[in-house]
C-alpha positions in Angstrom: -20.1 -21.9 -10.2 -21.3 -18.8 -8.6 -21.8 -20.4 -5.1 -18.2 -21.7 -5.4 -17.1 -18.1 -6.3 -19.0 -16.8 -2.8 -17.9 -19.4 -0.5 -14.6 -19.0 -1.9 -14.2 -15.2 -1.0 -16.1 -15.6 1.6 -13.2 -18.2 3.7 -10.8 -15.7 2.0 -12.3 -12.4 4.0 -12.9 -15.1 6.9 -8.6 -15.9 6.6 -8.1 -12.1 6.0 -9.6 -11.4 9.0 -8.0 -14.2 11.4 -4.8 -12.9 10.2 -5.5 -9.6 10.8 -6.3 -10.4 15.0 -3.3 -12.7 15.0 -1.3 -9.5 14.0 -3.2 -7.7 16.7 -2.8 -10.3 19.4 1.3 -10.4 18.8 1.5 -6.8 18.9 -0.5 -6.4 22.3 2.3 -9.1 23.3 4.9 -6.6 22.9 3.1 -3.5 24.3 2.9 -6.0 27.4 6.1 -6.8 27.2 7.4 -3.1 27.0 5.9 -2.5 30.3 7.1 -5.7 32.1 10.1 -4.5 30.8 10.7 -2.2 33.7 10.3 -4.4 36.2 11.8 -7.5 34.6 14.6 -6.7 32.1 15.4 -10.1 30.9 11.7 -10.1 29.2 13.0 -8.1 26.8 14.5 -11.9 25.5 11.1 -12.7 24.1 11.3 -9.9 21.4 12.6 -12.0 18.3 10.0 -14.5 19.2 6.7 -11.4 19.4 8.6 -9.8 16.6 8.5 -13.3 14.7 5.1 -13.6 15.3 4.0 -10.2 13.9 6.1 -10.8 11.0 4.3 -14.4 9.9 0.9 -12.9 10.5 2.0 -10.1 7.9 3.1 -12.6 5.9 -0.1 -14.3 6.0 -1.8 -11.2 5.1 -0.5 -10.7 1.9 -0.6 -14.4 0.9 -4.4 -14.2 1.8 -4.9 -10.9 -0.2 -2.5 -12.4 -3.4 -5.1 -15.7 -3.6 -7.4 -13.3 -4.4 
């Protein structure tokens, strides 16, 4: 019962963490995109899609930290 406890919260700190660099990755996406920005303005189109992105890895973050 205890090992099952441990593995347990240990995948849920291990999904904790994966959603926390998916958040990270999807907000480097739209620093980069701020800067191509000025060179190409129609990259400014892929903001609901980066925006999206940041907004399901949130998401994920507070399912992950609910399950526990």
């Amino acid at each position: 019962m205890v090992n099952e406890k441990q593995e347990f919260e240990k995948a849920r700190r291990s999904a904790h963490t994966l959603a926390m660099v998916n958040v990270v990755i999807w907000a480097l996406a739209i620093i980069a995109m701020v800067f191509l920005m000025q060179d190409a303005p129609m990259v400014k189109k892929l903001f609901p899609i980066l925006g999206g992105g940041v907004a399901v890895g949130v998401a994920l973050i507070g399912a992950v930290a609910r399950v526990g």
